[in-house]
C-alpha positions, 0 to 999 in steps of 0.5 A, a space after each residue: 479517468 473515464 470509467 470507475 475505480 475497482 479494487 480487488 485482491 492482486 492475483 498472480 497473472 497481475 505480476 506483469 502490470 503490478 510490476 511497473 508500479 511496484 517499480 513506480 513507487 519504489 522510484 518515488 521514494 528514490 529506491 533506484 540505482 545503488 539504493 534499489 531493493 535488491 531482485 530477491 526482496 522483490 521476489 519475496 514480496 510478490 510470493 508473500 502476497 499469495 502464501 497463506 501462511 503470511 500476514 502480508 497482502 495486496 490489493 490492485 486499482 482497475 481503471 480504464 481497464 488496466 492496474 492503477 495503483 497498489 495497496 500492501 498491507 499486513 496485520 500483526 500483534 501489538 502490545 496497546 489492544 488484544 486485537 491485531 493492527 493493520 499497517 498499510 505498508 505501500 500505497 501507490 498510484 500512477 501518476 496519470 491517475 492521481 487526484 481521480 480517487 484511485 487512493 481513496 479507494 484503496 485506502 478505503 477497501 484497506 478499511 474493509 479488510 481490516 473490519 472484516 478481520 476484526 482489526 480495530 487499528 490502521 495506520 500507516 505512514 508517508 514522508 514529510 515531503 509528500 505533500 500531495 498524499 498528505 492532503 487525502 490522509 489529513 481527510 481520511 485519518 488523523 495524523 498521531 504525532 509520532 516520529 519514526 526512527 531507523 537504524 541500520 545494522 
């Protein structure tokens, strides 16, 4: 990377160069083919990110002069603080750029929204295997122990 990592809210002429990375991480956790999220989810997500109505937001990594990486986070209620969390829901960075420190400020600028809305928590999760992510989570954050479960209607 030859230039510095900036790390600003997604605005709506990103739609065209957030795409490919929205696309990029979905692939990374195999969501392609017949296991795809389907156009209208995709759909939803970008118009959230710009409905001031909704707890969902996004923040994009310049570098070089294009889009990087992404961050998705959101902030709800919850039953163990009176003060919101902050889950950071997608985290993703083109592959060309990783190791370069585009995560780490992303994270980090999550950090800062998150203080700047009076959040006390954050958390977020990645699957067993990713190994790589990891390695920056285990220096950022501690790892809580819990497990998730799923289930399908």
């Amino acid at each position: 990377m030859t230039t510095a990592v900036i790390v600003r809210p997604v605005r709506r002429e990103d739609y065209a160069s957030w795409r490919p990375l929205w696309d990029g991480y979905n692939a990374f956790y195999e969501r392609t083919g017949p296991t795809a999220l389907p156009e209208a989810v995709t759909a939803m997500t970008w118009a959230r990110f710009f409905d001031v109505y909704e707890p969902v937001h996004a923040l994009v990594a310049e570098a070089d002069g294009r889009l990087v990486g992404l961050a998705h986070y959101l902030f709800h209620r919850t039953t163990t603080r009176i003060e919101p969390s902050c889950y950071l829901n997608d985290l993703f960075t083109d592959p060309a750029f990783r190791g370069g420190g585009v995560g780490r400020a992303l994270i980090d600028a999550v950090f800062v929204a998150a203080a700047d809305a009076g959040v006390a928590g954050i958390y977020w999760m990645t699957h067993e295997t990713n190994h790589t992510a990891m390695r920056l989570y285990d220096r950022v954050a501690i790892r809580s122990g819990f497990i998730r479960y799923v289930k399908s209607p």
